[in-house]
C-alpha positions in Angstrom: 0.0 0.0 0.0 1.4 3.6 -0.8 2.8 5.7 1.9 1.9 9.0 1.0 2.7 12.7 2.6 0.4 15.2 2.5 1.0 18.5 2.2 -1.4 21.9 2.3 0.2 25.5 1.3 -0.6 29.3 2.4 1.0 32.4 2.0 1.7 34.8 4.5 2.7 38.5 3.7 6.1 38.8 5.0 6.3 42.6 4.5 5.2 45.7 2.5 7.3 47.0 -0.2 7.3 50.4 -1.0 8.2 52.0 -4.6 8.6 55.3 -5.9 9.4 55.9 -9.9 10.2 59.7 -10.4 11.6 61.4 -13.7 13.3 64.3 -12.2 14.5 66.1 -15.1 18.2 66.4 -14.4 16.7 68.1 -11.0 15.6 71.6 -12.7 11.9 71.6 -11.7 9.3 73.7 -12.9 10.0 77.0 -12.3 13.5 76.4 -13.7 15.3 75.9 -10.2 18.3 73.4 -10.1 17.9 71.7 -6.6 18.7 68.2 -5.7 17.1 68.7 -2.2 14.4 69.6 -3.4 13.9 65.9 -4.5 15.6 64.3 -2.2 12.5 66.0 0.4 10.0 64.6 -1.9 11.6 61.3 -1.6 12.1 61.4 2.0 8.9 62.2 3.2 7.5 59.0 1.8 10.4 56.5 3.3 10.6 54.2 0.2 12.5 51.2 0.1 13.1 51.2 -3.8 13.2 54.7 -5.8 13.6 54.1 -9.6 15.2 57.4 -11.7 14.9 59.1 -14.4 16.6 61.6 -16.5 19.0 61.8 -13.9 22.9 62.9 -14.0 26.3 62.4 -13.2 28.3 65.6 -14.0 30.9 65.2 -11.4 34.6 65.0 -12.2 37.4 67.4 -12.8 36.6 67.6 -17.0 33.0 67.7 -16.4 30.7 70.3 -14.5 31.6 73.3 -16.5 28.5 73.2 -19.2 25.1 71.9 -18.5 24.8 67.7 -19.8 21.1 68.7 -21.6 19.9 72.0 -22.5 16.8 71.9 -20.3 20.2 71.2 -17.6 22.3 73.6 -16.0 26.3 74.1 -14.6 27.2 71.5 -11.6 29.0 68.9 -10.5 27.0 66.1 -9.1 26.9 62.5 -9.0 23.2 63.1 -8.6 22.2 59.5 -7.8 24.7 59.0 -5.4 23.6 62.5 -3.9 20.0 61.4 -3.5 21.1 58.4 -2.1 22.6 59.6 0.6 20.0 61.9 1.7 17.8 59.0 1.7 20.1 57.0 4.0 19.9 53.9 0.7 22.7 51.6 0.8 22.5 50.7 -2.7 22.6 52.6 -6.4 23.2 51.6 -9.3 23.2 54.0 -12.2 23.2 53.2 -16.2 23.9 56.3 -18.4 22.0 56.4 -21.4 23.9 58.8 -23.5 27.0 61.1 -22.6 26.4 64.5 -23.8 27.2 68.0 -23.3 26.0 71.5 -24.6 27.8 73.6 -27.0 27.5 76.5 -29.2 25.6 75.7 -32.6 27.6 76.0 -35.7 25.1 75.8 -38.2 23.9 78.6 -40.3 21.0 79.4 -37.8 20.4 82.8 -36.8 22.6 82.6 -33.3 19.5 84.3 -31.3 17.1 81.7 -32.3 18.8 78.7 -31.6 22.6 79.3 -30.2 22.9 76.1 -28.2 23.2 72.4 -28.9 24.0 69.0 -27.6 26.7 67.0 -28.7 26.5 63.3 -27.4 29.6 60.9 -27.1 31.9 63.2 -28.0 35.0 63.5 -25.8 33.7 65.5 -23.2 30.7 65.9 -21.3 28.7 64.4 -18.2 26.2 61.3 -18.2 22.3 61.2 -18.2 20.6 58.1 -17.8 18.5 56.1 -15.4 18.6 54.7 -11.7 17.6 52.7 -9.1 18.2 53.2 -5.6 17.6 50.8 -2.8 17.8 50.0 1.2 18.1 46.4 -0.2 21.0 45.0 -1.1 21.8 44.9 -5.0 22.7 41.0 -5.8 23.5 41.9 -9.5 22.9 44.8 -12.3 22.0 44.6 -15.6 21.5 46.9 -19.0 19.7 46.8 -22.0 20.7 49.7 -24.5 17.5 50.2 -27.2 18.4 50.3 -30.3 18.5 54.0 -31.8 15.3 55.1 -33.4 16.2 57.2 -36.6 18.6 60.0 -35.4 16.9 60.2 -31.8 18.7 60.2 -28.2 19.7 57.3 -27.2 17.8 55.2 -24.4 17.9 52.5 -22.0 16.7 50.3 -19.1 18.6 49.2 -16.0 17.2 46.0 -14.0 18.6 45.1 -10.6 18.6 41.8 -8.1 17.6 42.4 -4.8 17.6 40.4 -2.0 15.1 41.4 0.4 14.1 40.3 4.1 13.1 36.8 4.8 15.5 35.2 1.5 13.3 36.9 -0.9 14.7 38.1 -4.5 13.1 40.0 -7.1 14.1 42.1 -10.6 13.4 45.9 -10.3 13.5 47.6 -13.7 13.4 51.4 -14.7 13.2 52.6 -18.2 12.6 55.9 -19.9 11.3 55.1 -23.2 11.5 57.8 -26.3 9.1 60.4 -27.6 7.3 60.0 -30.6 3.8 61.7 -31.6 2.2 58.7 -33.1 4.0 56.4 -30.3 6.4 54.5 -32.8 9.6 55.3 -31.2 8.0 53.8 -27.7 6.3 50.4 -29.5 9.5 49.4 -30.6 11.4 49.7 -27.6 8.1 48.3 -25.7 9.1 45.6 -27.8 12.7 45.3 -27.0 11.9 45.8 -23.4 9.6 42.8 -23.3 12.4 40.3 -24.8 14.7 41.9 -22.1 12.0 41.2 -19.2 12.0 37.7 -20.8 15.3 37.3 -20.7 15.7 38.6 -17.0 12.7 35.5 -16.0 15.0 33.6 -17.8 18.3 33.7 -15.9 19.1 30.6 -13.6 18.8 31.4 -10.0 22.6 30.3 -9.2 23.5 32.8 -11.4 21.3 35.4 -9.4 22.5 34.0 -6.4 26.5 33.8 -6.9 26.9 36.8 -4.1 24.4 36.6 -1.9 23.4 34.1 1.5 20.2 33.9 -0.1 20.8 30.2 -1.9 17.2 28.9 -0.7 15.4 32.5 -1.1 12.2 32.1 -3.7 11.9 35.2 -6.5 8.7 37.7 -5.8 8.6 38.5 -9.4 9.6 41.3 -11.1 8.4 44.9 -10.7 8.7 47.7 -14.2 8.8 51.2 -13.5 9.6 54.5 -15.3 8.5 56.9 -17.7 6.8 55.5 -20.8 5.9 58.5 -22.4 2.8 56.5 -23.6 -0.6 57.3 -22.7 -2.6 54.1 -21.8 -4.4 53.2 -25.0 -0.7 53.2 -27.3 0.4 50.2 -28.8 4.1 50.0 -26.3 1.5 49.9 -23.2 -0.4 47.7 -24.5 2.6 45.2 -25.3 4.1 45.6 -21.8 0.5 44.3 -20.5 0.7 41.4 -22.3 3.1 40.1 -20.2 2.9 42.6 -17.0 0.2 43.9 -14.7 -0.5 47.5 -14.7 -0.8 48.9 -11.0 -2.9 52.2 -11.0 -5.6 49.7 -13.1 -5.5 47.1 -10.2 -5.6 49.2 -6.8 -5.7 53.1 -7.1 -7.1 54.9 -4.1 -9.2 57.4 -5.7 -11.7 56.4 -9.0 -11.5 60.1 -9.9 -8.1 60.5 -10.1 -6.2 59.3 -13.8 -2.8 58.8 -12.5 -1.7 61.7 -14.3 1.7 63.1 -13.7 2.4 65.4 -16.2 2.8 68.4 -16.7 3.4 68.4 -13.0 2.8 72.3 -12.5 -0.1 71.7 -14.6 -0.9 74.9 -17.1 -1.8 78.5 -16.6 -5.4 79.5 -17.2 -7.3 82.9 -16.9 -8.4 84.3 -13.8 -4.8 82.9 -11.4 -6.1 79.3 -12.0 -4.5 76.0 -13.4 -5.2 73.1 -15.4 -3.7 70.5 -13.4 -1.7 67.2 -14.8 -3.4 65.7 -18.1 -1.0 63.1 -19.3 -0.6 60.0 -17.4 3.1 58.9 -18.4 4.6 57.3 -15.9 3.7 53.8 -14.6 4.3 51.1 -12.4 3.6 47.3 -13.9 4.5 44.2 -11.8 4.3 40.2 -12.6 4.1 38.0 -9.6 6.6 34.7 -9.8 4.1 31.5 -9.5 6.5 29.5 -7.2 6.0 25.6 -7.2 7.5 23.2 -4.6 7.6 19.8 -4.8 7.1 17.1 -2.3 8.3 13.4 -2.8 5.6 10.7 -2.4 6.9 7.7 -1.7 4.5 5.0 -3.4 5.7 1.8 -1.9 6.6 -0.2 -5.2 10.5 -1.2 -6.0 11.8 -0.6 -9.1 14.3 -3.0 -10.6 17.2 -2.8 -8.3 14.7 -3.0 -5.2 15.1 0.5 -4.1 12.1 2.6 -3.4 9.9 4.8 -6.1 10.0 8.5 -4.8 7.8 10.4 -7.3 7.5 14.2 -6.6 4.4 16.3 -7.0 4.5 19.7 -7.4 1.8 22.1 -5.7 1.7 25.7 -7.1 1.8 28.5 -4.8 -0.2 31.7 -4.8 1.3 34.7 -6.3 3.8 35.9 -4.0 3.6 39.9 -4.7 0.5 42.3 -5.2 -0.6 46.0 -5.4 -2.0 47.3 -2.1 -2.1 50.6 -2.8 -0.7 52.8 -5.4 -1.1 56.9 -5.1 0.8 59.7 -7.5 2.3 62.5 -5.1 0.6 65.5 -5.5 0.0 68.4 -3.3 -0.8 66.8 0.7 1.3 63.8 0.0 4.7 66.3 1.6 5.9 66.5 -2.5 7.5 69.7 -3.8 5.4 69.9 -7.3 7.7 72.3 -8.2 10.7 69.9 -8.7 10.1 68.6 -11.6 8.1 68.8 -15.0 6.8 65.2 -13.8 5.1 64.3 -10.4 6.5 61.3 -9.1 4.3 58.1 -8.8 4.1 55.6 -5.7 3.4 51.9 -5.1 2.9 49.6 -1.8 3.2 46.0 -2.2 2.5 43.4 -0.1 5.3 40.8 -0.8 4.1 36.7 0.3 6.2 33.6 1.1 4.8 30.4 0.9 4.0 28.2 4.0 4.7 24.8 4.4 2.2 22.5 6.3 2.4 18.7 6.7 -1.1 16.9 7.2 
């Protein structure tokens, strides 16, 4: 007769997870201002674990500082990640430069006064503009995905990062900031290209993940997307993301009149000292839970032909072991300077699982 163990699973939510994506415009806000604290305040007052970047700079070093990176940019010398890091008290930054560029006179034939700047990218000089990802968790591994180059436009990118949370728990965290193109082209190929890449990342084996950390029994929560998509919700690059992802604000926003829109952050100026507030929503945050699966050996009493026991496993899936608890854009109330950027930043709780093992 078979000798059978049997098994029931739960989940349990180890802890909440909390993620901020922010495209700070190199840290000139609004009104034109150049202040890293600015952010870093906005940041603060919300105590994320995970803050993912965008349009963010590194103009430190003794060759670079003296001209602005982009010409919305201005003269400094910061390692701006690193700078925001620190001010957030986050262990862990990893920072992937898109392009290397730097702004210079124009030496076409122009009229000066109507266009007398320019920005020349990869030359020899010049300070870095990219994406990052800041963390209180540590950063198992780091990797980057350049897109390829649309016609002559800027170059763009995605960086994705390990973590190893609390409890043996991994996961991917990737930020992007995808191109702008009127009819949404630009952003459905590298959709695309992104998707392959987020494939490829579900992909890796998790020794490979695993190489540097203590984590060699920890289970993957899945992988979290965030940045600035420059695609409003009904183009072809968000719709190819949630063929494979979850989008947030659709599953769990607090407040059915609010769109998620977070830009123009200062809104626009109407008659009468009023303001047309944010219109486009551009920025998102998409997740895909991991469907764990652990197996149990059965042992079915029978003997094989060299009289040793037949142990067959069977494998009981798991629920999902991330979801959206709440997900907000800070606004005006939430402690956010509006002013610091062209974009508000957006914000996501999750509740992160672990399976639990009973025996019957």
């Amino acid at each position: 007769m078979a000798k059978s163990s049997t098994w029931s699973f739960s989940t349990k939510m180890e802890q909440e997870l909390k993620v901020i994506t922010y495209n700070v415009h190199s840290c000139v806000g609004s009104d034109s201002v150049y202040s890293i604290d600015r952010i870093s305040r906005t940041l603060a007052n919300q105590n994320p674990d995970i803050v993912c970047l965008q349009e963010i700079e590194d103009n430190s070093g003794d060759e670079r500082g003296k001209v602005p990176i982009r010409l919305w940019s201005t003269t400094h010398r910061s390692h701006q990640p690193q700078e925001i890091a620190a001010h957030l008290n986050m262990d862990y930054c990893a920072f992937a430069p898109a392009v290397k560029s730097r702004v210079v006179p124009r030496t076409t034939c122009l009229p000066s006064k109507l266009l007398p700047l320019t920005e020349e990218h990869d030359g020899p000089y010049g300070g870095y503009f990219g994406n990052a990802i800041l963390s209180k968790h540590k950063i198992l591994q780091t990797e980057h995905y350049a897109f390829r180059r649309f016609k002559r436009k800027t170059c763009r990118n995605a960086v994705a990062c390990f973590l190893e949370l609390p409890g043996n728990i991994t996961m991917w965290v990737v930020t992007t900031h995808l191109g702008v193109h009127p009819t949404g082209e630009e952003q459905y190929q590298q959709a695309k290209e992104l998707f392959e890449f987020l494939t490829y990342l579900e992909n890796l084996p998790l020794d490979h993940h695993h190489r540097n950390s203590t984590a060699t029994n920890g289970s993957s929560a899945g992988i979290i997307l965030c940045g600035d998509l420059n695609s409003l919700p009904w183009f072809r690059s968000i719709q190819t993301l949630k063929s494979k992802m979850v989008d947030a604000w659709e599953i769990n926003h607090t407040n059915r009149h609010d769109k998620g829109h977070t830009f123009p952050a200062a809104g626009l100026p109407l008659l009468c000292c009023r303001y047309l507030p944010s219109f486009f929503r551009l920025d998102y945050i998409f997740y895909k839970s991991s469907s764990i699966t652990i197996s149990s050996m059965t042992d079915h009493g029978d003997q094989d032909e060299d009289n040793s026991r037949l142990i067959c496993p069977t494998t009981y899936p798991t629920n999902s072991s991330i979801e959206i608890q709440q997900i907000y854009v800070l606004r005006k109330g939430t402690g956010a300077d509006i002013m610091g950027s062209d974009h508000l930043a957006l914000c996501a709780i999750f509740g992160v699982h672990t399976p639990q093992e009973d025996t019957l």
